[in-house]
C-alpha positions as CSV (number, residue, x, y, z in Angstrom):
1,X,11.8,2.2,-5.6
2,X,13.8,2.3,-2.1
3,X,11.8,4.5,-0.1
4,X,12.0,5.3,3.7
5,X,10.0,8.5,5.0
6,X,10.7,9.5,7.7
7,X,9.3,10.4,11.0
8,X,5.7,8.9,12.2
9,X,4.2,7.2,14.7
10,X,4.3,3.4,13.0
11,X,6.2,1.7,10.8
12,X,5.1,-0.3,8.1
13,X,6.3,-3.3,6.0
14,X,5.2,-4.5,2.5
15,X,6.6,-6.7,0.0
16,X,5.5,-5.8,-3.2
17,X,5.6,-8.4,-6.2
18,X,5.4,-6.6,-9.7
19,X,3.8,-8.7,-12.9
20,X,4.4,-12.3,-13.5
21,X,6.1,-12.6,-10.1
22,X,9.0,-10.4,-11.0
23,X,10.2,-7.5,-9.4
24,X,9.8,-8.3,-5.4
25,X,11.0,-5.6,-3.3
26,X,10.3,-5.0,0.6
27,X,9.5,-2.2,1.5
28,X,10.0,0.0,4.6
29,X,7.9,3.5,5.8
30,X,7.5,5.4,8.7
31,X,4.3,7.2,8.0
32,X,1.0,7.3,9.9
33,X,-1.0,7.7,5.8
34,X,0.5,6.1,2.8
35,X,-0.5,6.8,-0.8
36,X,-0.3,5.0,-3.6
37,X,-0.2,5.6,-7.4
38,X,1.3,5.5,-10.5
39,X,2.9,8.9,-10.4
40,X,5.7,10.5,-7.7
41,X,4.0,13.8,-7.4
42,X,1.9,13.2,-3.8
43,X,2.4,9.4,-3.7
44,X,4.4,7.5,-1.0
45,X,5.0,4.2,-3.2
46,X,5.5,4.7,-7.2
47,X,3.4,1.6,-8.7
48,X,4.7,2.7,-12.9
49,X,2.0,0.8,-14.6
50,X,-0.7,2.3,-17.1
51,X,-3.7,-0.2,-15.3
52,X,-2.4,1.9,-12.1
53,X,-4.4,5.2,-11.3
54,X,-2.3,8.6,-10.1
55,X,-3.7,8.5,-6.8
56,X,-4.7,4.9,-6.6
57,X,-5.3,4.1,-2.9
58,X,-4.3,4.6,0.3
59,X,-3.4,3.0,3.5
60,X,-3.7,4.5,6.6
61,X,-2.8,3.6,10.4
62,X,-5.0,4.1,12.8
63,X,-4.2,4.8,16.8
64,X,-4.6,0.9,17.4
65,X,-2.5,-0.1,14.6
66,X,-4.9,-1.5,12.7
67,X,-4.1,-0.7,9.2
68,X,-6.9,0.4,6.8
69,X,-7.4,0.4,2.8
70,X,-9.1,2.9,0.7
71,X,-9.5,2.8,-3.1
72,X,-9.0,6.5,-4.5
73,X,-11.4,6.8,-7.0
74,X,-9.4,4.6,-9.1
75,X,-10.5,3.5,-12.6
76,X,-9.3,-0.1,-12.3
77,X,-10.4,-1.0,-9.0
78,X,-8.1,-1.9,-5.8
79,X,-9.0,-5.8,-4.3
80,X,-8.1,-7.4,-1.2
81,X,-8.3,-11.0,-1.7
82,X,-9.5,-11.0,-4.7
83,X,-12.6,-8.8,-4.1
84,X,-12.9,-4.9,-4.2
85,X,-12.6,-3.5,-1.3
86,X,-15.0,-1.0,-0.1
87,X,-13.9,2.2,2.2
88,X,-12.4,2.2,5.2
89,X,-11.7,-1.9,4.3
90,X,-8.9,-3.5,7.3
91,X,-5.4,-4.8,5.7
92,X,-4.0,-7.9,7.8
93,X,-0.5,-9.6,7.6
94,X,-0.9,-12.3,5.1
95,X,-3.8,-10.3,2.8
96,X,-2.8,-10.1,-0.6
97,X,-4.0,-6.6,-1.8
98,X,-4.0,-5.6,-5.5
99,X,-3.1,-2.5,-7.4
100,X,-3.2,-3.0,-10.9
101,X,-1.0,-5.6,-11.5
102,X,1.0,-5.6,-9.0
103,X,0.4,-7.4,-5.2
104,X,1.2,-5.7,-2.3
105,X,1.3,-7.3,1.3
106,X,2.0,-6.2,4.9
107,X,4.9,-8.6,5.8
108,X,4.4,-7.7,9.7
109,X,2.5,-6.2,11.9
110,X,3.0,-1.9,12.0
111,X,5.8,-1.0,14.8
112,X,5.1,1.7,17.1
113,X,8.6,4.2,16.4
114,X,9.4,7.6,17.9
């Protein structure tokens, strides 16, 4: 699951941690609208997990940088801090944000690129 798109506005930074605390990776895109799911077709990061909706959430950047978390219509829910978020639901460094069973975290602050 390396995976750097290319061209945007900001770039983003996640670590995501895969069930029982195995499978970290960091992650790195350049996209302004990131979505997330269990399939590849029409999702920016692959999450393979049947608890894991096709189009489970996304993230999206807006002009300020602030970085904002929408659950998809997913089946399972998607938390942030251990509650569900609701639309349009702000992602901070440090947040711990769940997709099935898998935690994903902006490691720093989106960079303005390009």
């Amino acid at each position: 699951m390396n995976l750097l798109a290319r061209a945007s506005a900001w770039q983003l930074t996640f670590d995501i941690v895969g069930r029982g605390g195995r499978d970290h990776q960091t992650l790195v895109i350049r996209k302004d609208r990131i979505v997330i799911g269990r399939v590849a077709s029409g999702n920016d990061i692959v999450l393979p997990s049947d608890n894991v909706s096709r189009h489970h959430c996304t993230l999206e950047v807006r002009a300020d940088g602030t970085v904002i978390a929408s659950d998809a219509g997913s089946s399972n829910g998607t938390f942030l801090n251990g509650d569900r978020i609701a639309p349009a639901t702000p992602l901070r460094v440090g947040d711990k944000l769940y997709v099935g069973n898998f935690l994903i975290s902006l490691a720093r602050d989106p960079e303005r690129v390009g």
